[in-house]
N, C-alpha and C positions, 0 to 999 in steps of 0.2 A: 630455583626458578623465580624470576621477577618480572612482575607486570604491571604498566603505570596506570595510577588511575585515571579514568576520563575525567572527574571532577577536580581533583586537586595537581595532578601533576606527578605523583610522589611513587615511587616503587613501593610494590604489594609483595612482601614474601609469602613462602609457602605455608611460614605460620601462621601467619594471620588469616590465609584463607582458611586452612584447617579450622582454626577458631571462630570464625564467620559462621563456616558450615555447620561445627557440631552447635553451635547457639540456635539455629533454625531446628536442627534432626532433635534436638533435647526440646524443644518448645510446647509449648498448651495448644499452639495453632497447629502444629502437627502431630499431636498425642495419638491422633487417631486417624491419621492419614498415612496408612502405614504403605503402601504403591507409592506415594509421593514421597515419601522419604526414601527409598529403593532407587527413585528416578532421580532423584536429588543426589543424592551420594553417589549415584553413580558418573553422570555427567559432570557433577564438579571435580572427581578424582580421575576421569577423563581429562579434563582443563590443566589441574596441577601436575598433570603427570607430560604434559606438552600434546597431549593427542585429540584437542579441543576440534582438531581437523576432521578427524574422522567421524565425525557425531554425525549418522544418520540416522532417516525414521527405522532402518532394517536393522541399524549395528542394533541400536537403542532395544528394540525388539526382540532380538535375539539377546541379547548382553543382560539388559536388565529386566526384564518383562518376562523372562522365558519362554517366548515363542519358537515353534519349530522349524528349522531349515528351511522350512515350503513355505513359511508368514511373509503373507504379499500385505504392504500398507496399502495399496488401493483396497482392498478387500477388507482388510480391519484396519479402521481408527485407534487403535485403544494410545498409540504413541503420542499421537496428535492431542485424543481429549487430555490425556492425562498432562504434557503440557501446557495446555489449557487452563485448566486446573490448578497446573502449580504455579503459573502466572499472578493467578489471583490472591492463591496461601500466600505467595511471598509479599504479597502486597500489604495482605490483611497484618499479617505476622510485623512488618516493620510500619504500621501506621499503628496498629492497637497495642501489639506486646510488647514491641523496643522499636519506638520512634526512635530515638535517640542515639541508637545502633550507628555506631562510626562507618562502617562496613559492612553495606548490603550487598547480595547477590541480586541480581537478575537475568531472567532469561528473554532476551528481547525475541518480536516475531518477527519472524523468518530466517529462524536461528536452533538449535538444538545446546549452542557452545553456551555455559552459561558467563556471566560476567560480573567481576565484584568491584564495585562502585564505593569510590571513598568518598562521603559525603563530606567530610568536613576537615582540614589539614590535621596532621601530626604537631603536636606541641612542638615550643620552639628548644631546640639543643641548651642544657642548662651550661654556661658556660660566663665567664666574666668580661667577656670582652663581644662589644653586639656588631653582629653579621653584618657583613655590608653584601651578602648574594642574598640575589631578591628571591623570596618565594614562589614566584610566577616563573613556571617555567613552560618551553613552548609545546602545546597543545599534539599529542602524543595519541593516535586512533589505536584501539584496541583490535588485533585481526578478525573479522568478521569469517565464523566459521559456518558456510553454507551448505547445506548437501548437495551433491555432484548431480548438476541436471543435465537429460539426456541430450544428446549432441541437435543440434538443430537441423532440421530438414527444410525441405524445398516444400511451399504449400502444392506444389502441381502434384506433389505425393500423397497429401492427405489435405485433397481438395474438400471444401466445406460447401455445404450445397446448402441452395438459398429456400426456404421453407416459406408459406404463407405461415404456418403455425409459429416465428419463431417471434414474432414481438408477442401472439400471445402466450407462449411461454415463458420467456423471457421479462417480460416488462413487469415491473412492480408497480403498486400504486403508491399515489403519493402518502399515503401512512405510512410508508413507509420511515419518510423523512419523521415523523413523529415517533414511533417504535425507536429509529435508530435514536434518535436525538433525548427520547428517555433516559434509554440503555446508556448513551453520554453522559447525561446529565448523574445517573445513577452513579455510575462508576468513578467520576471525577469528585461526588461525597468524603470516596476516602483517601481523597491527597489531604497531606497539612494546608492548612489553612495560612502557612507566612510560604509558603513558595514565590520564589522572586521571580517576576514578569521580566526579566531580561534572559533573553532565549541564549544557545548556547552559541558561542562565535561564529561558527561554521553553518551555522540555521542563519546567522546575522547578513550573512555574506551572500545566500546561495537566494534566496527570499528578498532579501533586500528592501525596499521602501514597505514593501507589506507590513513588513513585523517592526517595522518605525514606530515609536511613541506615537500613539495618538490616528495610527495609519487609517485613511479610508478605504476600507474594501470591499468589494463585491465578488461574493461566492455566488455561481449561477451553475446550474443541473441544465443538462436539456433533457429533452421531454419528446421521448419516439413516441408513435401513435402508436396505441396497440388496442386489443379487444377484451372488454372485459366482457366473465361471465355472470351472466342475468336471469333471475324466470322472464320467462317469454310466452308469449302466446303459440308459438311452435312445436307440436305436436302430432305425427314425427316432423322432423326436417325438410322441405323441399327439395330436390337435387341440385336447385341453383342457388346464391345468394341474390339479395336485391342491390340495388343499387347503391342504394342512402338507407340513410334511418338504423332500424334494429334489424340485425341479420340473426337469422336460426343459426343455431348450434349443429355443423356437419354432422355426420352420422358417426364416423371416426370420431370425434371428441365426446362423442355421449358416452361412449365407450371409455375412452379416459377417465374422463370427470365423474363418471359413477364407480371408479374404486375408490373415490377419495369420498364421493357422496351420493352413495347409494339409490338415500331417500328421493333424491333432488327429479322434480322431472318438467319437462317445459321450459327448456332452457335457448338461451339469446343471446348473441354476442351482441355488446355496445360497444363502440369506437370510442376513446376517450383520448384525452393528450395531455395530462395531470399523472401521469406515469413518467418514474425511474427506473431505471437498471438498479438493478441489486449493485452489483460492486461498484458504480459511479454516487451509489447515495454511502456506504462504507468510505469509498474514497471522500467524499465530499465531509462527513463526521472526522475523518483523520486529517486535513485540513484547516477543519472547525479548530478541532482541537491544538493543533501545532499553533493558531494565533490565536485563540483565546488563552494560552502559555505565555504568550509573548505578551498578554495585557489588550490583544486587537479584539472588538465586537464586530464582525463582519458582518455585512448585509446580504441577506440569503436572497437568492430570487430563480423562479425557472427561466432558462435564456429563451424561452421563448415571447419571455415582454421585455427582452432588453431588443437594443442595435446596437451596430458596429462604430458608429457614432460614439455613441454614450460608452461602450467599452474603451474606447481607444484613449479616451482622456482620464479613466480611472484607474487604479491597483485593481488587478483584476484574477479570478483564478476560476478557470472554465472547464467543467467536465461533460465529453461528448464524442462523440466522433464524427465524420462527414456522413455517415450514412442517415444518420436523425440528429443531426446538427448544421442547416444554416450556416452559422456564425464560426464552427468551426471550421467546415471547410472555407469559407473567406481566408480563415488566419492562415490557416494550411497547405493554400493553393500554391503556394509561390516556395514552403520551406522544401530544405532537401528531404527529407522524410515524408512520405505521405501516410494514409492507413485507406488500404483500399478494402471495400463494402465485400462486391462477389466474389474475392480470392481471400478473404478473410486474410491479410496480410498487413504487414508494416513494410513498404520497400520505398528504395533511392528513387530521388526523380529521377529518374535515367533511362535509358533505350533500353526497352524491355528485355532484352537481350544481354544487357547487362547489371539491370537492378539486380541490388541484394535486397531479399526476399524473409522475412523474419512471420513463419504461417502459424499455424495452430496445427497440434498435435492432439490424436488421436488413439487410444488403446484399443483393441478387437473388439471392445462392446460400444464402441464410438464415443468413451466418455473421454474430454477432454483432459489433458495429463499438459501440457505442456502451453503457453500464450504469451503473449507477449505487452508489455506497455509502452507509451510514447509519451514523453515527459516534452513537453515546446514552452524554452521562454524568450518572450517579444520585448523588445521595449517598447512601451506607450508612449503619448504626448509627453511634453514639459508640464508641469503644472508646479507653479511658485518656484520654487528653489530647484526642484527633482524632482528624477524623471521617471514617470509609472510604470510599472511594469505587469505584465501578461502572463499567466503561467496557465497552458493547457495540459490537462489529463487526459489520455485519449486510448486505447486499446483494442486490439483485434478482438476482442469482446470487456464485455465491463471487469471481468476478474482483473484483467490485464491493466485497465485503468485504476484499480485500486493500489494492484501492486505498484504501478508506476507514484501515487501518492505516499503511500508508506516509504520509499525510498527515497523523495524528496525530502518525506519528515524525519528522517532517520538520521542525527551524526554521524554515526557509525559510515552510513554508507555514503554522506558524502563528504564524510574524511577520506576515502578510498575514492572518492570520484574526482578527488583534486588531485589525489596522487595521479590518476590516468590523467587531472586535464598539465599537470607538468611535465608529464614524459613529453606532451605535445608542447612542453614551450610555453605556456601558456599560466604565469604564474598567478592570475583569478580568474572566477566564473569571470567569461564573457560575456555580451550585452543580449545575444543572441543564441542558441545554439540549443540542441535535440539532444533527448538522450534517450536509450533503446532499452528497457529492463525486460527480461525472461523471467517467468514464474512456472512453478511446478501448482499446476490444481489438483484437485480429485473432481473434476468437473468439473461444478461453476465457483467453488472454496480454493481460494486462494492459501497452498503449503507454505511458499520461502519463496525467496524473487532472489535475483541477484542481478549487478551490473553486466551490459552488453555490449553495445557499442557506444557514440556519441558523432555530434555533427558541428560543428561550431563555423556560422558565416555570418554574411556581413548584410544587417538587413536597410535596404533603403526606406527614405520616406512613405511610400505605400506598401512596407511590406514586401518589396520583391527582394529576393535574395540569391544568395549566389556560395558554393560551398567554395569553402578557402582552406577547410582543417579537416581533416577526419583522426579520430582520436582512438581507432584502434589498434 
C-alpha cells in the first residue's frame, strides 16, 4: 500500500510507516503513556491496513480501549480526551525528541484516521546522468477519514425553542478572547522556530488577498448581549424584572448557580455586550492562527465598532450570525443561504415550502449531537491592485461556526472541496459562493465536521445575489 505525502509529493510505503510508528511507540515521550501508545498503534495499523475509513469514536472504543458492547461516546469521553492527548505527545515527541524526523504522523481534528506527513523530499536517485523530471509533482489530498454522522433531519422535528436563559447561558465574556489567546500563544511556543510563512497552495487559493504578503486584515467577533451574574442587592428575587439597570437573579437561577456556588448569595443579573460565544471566539483563534501562518497580523476588533462601510473596503473575516449580528445579517440578506434565529436553521432563500432546511439535532436528554456551519465568501471593494474579500463564519449555534472555521483552515478538506467544486464545472474557488458544514457535538464541543453542501452565485454591486450553481 502507498500513500502520497501532503508535503512533498512522493509515495509513502508501508515500510516506512511501520518505521515512523515504532520510532514514536519506542520513544522517551511515550515511555510512559502506555493508553497512547495502544491508541496509536492501533489507528495507524488501521491506516496501513487500508481501513483508515472505518475509525470511529465506537470502533476505537471497543477495538482499542476495551470498552463494552453498551460504551456510548456521548456518555464517555475517554476516546475523544485520549485523542487529545495524543495530539499534543505527537507534537511534543517531534519538536523536542526528533525534530528532525523525515516522517511524522499526525492526527488532525475532526479525524480519528491518522496521517504521515513527509516533511522534507527523499534524496535524489544516485545515478550518472541528471533527471530532467521535476521534483514538483501535482498536489495529491490525503482521503479525509470522518466518522459517519447521522443523517440530517428537518428542524420542525427537533424544533429549538427560544429561552430568555439562553444568551445567559450561552454567552461568554470577553476573557475569554484572553484565556483563548493564551492557550494560543502557549501552544504555538512549541512549533520550530524557521517554519516558513508561505501557507499551503490550496490555503493560498481559497483565502486569497488575506494571506497576501503583507495582507491587511480585520478579524471582528460580534457581541450578543447577554446577562452577567453579579452580587446584588436582591434578596429574595421580586417576581418581576425591572426595566433597566441591575435586574435580580430569577428564582429558578438561584437554583442553578448555587450548585456551582453554594456560598454565593444576593445575587444580579447585569446586561453587558463585551460577550462572546464560546465556539465563535475558538473559531476566531483558528483563524488567528491560519494567518499568523501565513506571516498576516490581523486586527482584532468586536463588530460592534466597526460598519458596513469600513468592512466593505477591507480583507475582512467576520464571525456571527443575524440573530446578535447587525453587520451580518446586512451580508447575508441577499445570499442563497440564510441562518435563521427561531427555527435554529441554515435554509435556502426559497418559498418556505421548498427550502432545504439544515436544523440542529437533539439526543433524549436534549443535548445537542448534531449543528451545522455556514462558511460566506463576498468579494469586497477594489483597493490598489485587488480586490478584498469577506469571509463570514456564521452557525445554527457557535459550535457550528467553529466548525465551519476549521474547515476553511483545513487543506485536507478543502482539497476535497475543490474536488466537489469540479464535479460542478467549476475549475477554482469562485468569487462568491456558501458552503454548508455538519458537525457532530457532545453539546456545545465540537467532535469532527465534515463537508455538506455548497452554493456558488453571482454577487452584484450591493451585494444582491442570485443562485446560478448548486454543488451537491
Amino acid at each position: 500500500m502507498r500513500e502520497t505525502s501532503l508535503e512533498t509529493g512522493y509515495s509513502l510505503t508501508k515500510e516506512q510507516k511501520c518505521a515512523a510508528l515504532e520510532a514514536v511507540l519506542h520513544s522517551q515521550t511515550f515511555a510512559r503513556a502506555d493508553q497512547l501508545r495502544i491508541f496509536l498503534k492501533y489507528i495507524c495499523e488501521m491506516e496501513m491496513a487500508g481501513r483508515g475509513g472505518e475509525l470511529t469514536e465506537y470502533v476505537i472504543g471497543i477495538e482499542a480501549l476495551g470498552r463494552p458492547a453498551s460504551y456510548s461516546p456521548g456518555d464517555d469521553s475517554a476516546v475523544r480526551t485520549r485523542a487529545f492527548a495524543l495530539r499534543k505527545k505527537l507534537q511534543d515527541f517531534y519538536h523536542e525528541e526528533q525534530p528532525q524526523s523525515p516522517l511524522r504522523i499526525e492526527l488532525l481534528k475532526g479525524s480519528y484516521c491518522p496521517h504521515f506527513i513527509e516533511v522534507s523530499p527523499p534524496p535524489k536517485a544516485h545515478n550518472n546522468e541528471a533527471s530532467t523530471e521535476s521534483l514538483t509533482q501535482p498536489e495529491t489530498p490525503t482521503a479525509i477519514a470522518l466518522e459517519e454522522l447521522p443523517l440530517i433531519e428537518t428542524a420542525g422535528k427537533h424544533e429549538w425553542k427560544r429561552s430568555w436563559l439562553f444568551p445567559f447561558s450561552a454567552g461568554v465574556m470577553l476573557t475569554a478572547f484572553i484565556a483563548g489567546g493564551l492557550y494560543w500563544w502557549l501552544s504555538t511556543r512549541s512549533v520550530a522556530s524557521d517554519v516558513s510563512h508561505s501557507p499551503p497552495s490550496i490555503l493560498a487559493e481559497a483565502w486569497g488577498p488575506l494571506l497576501m504578503p503583507n495582507a491587511e486584515v480585520l478579524l471582528c467577533v460580534a457581541n450578543p448581549p447577554a446577562f452577567s451574574v453579579l452580587p446584588g442587592p436582591f434578596s429574595p428575587p421580586p417576581p418581576q424584572l425591572p426595566l433597566s439597570g441591575e435586574r435580580p437573579l430569577p428564582r429558578d437561577l438561584y437554583e442553578l448557580y448555587a450548585t456551582r456556588y453554594p456560598a454565593t448569595t444576593n445575587l444580579s443579573l447585569t446586561m453587558t455586550t463585551n460577550a462572546a460565544y464560546w465556539g465563535d471566539v475558538l473559531g476566531a483563534l483558528t483563524a488567528f492562527k491560519t494567518l499568523n501562518a501565513a506571516g498576516v497580523a490581523p486586527q482584532m476588533f468586536p463588530e460592534m465598532v466597526t460598519s458596513m462601510p469600513t468592512l466593505r473596503h477591507r480583507n475582512v473575516i467576520l464571525f456571527g450570525a443575524p440573530a446578535y449580528s447587525a453587520t451580518v445579517t446586512r451580508f447575508l440578506e441577499n445570499c442563497p443561504l440564510q441562518v435563521k434565529y427561531l427555527d435554529a436553521i441554515i435554509s435556502s432563500n426559497a418559498e418556505q415550502s421548498t427550502a432545504e432546511r439544515y436544523g440542529l439535532i437533539r439526543d433524549q436528554n436534549q443535548r445537542l449531537t448534531l449543528v451545522f456551519g455556514l462558511i460566506t465568501v463576498l468579494p469586497g471593494e477594489i483597493s490598489g491592485n485587488h480586490q478584498n474579500r469577506i469571509i463570514i463564519f456564521s452557525g445554527v449555534n457557535s459550535a457550528g461556526a467553529q466548525a465551519a472555521a476549521e474547515f476553511f483552515s483545513s487543506p485536507e478538506h478543502l482539497l476535497e472541496f475543490k474536488k466537489e467544486l469540479k464535479k460542478a464545472g467549476q475549475e477554482s474557488f469562485p468569487p462568491a459562493y456558501q458552503i454548508v458544514v455538519k458537525a457532530k457535538t457532545d453539546d456545545s464541543i465540537l467532535l469532527n465536521f465534515a463537508y455538506e453542501t455548497c452554493r456558488i452565485f453571482q454577487p452584484s454591486a450591493n451585494h444582491g445575489m442570485n443562485v446560478i450553481r448548486d454543488t451537491r
